[in-house]
Wavefront OBJ file of the C-alpha trace (Angstrom):
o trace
v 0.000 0.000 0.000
v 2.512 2.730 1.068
v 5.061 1.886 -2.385
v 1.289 2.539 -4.330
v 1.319 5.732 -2.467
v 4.637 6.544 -3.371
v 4.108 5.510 -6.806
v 1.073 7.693 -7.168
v 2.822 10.860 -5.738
v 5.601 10.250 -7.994
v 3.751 10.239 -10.575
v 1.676 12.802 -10.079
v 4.669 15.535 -9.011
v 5.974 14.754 -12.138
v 2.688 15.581 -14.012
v 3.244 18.584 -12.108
v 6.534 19.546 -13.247
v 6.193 18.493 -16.673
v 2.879 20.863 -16.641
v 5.336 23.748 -15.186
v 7.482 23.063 -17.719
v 5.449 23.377 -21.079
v 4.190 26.797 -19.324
v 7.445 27.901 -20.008
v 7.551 26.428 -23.483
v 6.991 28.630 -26.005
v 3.181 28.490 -27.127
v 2.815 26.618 -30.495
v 1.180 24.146 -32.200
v -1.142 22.056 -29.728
v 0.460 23.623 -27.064
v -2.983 25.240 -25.685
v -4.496 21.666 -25.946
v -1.767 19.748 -23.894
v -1.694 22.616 -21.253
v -5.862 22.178 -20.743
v -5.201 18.158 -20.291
v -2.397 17.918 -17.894
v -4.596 20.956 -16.118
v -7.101 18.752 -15.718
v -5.146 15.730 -14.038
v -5.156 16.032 -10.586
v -2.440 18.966 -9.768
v -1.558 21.410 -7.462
v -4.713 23.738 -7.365
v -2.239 26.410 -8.016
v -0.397 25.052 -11.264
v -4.159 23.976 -12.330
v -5.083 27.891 -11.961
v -1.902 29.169 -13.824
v -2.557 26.685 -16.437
v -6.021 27.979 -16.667
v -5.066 31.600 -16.830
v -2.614 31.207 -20.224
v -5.894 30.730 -22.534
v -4.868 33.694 -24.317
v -1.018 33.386 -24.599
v 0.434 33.834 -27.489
v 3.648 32.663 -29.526
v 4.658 36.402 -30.355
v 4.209 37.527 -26.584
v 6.417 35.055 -25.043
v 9.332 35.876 -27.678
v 9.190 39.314 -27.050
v 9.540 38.725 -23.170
v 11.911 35.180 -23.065
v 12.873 34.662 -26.656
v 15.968 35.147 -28.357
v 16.841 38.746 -27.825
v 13.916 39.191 -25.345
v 14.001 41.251 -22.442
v 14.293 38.563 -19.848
v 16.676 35.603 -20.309
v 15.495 32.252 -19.671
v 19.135 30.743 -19.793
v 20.662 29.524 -17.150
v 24.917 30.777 -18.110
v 22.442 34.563 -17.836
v 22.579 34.125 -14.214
v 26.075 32.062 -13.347
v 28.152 35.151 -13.520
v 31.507 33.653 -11.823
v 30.688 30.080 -14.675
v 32.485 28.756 -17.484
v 29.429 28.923 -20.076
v 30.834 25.727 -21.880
v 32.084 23.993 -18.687
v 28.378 24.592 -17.265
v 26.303 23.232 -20.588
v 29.164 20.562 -20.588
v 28.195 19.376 -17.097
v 23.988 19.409 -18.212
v 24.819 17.671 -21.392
v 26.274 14.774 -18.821
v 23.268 14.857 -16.643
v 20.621 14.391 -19.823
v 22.778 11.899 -21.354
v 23.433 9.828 -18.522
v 19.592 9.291 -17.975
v 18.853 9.150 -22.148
v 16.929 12.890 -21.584
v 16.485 13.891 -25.228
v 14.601 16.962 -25.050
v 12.362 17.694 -27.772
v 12.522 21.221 -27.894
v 14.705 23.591 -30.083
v 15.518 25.990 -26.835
v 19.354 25.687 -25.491
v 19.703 23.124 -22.760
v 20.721 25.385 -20.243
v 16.989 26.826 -20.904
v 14.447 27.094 -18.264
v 11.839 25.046 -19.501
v 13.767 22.048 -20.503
v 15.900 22.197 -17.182
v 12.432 21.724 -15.817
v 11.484 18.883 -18.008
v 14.373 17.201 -17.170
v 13.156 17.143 -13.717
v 10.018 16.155 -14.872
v 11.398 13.055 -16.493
v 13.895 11.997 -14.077
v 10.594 11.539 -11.371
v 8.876 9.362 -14.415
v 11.791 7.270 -14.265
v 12.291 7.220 -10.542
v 8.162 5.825 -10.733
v 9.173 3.585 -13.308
v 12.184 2.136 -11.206
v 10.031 1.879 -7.800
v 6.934 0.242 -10.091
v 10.121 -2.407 -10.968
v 11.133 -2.785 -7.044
v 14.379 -1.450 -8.406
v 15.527 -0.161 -5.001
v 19.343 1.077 -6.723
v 18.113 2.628 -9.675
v 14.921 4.665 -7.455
v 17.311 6.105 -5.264
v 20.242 7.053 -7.785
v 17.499 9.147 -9.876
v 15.998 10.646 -6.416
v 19.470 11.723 -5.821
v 20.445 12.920 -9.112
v 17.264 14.918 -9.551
v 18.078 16.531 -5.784
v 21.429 17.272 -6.817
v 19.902 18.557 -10.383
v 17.769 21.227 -8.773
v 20.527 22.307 -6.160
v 23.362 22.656 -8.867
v 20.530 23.925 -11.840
v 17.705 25.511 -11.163
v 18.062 26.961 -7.884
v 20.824 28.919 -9.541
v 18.737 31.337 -11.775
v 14.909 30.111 -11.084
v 14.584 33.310 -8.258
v 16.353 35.529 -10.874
v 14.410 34.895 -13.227
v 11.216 35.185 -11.459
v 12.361 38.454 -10.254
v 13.001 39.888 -13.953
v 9.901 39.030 -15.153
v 7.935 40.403 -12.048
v 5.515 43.575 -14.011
v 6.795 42.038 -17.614
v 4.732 40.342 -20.266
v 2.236 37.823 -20.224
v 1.044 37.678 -16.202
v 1.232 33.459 -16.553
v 4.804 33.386 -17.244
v 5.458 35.159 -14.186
v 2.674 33.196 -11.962
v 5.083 30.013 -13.651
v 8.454 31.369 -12.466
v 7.400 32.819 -9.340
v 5.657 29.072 -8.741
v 8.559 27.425 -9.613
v 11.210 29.361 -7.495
v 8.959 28.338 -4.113
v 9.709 24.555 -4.966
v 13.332 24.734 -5.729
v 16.083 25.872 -2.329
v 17.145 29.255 -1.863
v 20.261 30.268 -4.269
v 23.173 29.664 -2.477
v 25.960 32.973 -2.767
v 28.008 32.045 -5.642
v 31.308 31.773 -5.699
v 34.722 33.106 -7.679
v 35.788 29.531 -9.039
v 38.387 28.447 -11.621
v 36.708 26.593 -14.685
v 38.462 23.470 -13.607
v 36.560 23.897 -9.871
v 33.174 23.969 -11.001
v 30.928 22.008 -9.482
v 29.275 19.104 -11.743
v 25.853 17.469 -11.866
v 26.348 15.327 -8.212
v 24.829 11.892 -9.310
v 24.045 12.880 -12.651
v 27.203 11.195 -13.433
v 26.460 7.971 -15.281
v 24.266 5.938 -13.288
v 24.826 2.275 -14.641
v 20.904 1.348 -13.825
v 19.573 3.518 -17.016
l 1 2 3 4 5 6 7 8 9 10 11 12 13 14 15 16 17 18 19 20 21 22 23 24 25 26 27 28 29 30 31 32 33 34 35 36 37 38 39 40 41 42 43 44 45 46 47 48 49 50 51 52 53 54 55 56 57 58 59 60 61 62 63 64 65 66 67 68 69 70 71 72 73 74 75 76 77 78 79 80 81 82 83 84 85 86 87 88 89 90 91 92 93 94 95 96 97 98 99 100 101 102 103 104 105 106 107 108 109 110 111 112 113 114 115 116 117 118 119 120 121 122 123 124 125 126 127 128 129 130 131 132 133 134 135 136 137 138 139 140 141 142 143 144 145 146 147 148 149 150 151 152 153 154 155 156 157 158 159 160 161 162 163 164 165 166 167 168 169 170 171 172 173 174 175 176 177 178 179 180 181 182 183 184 185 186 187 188 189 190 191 192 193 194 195 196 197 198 199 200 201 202 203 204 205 206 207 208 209
């Protein structure tokens, strides 16, 4: 009973992220139409609101504010000052390929919305290993996605909230400002040498996947 809990929380938190995630896709295609189903499947009541709120979002709007040349970046080398930019997207091209993450979108990896997929995916696969009773591989992906969100996101996901605060499209900001709550505080960064740079914690070739 309690690992069919765990399996439907898993499951469900990454329904969640992967729903946080396409809000910060770019809208296109049936972008509308995926946001209204994963709306509708049992998230947060706050995601489920945002989600409800982008009816009107539009491909040109979200350009102008987070697209190439837009007035807020959503890159993460924007906001890693004291970071090697190719030492950084060396260490995320390690995490995604040492858990087969091939994201589907045309955006930079170091992008906001597919660091958050990534999370997204890596909690599928955690659900996947506990639905196996594969105790190793559960715990390796819990870890890496920990050490994901410590090393990634909560590097730039405040910042980034904080730019867009009074800019664009109000869901985008409703998204970020979401998003920062569930990831830890920033820590101060650090003057490093490229060679000190912290990498991706477990995301370092797990044998399991």
């Amino acid at each position: 009973m309690a690992r069919s809990r765990n399996l439907r929380s898993l499951i469900a938190e990454a329904a969640e992220w992967r729903l946080i995630g396409l809000l910060l896709e770019r809208p296109r295609g049936n972008w509308h139409a995926e946001i209204a189903r994963l709306g509708s499947e049992g998230v947060d009541a706050e995601v489920r609101a945002i989600a409800a709120a982008c009816e009107a979002a539009t491909e040109g709007d979200y350009l102008r504010l987070i697209g190439p040349g837009g007035l807020v970046s959503p890159r993460e080398v924007t906001y890693q000052p004291f970071a090697d930019p190719g030492q950084l997207l060396s260490a995320l091209a390690v995490c995604y390929d040492a858990f087969a993450f091939r994201p589907h979108l045309e955006e930079p990896i170091d992008h906001i919305a597919v660091e958050v997929a990534f999370v997204g995916y890596l909690l599928l696969k955690q659900a996947f290993a506990s639905a196996r009773r594969d105790r190793v591989s559960e715990e390796t992906t819990a870890q890496a996605r920990v050490s994901f969100i410590e090393t990634h996101l909560a590097a730039f996901a405040a910042g980034f909230a904080q730019r867009l605060e009074g800019s664009g499209p109000s869901y985008l900001y409703a998204t970020a400002r979401l998003l920062s709550a569930r990831v830890p505080a920033p820590q101060v960064p650090e003057r490093v040498v490229p060679s000190a740079l912290p990498e991706c914690g477990a995301c370092g070739g797990p044998d399991a996947w």
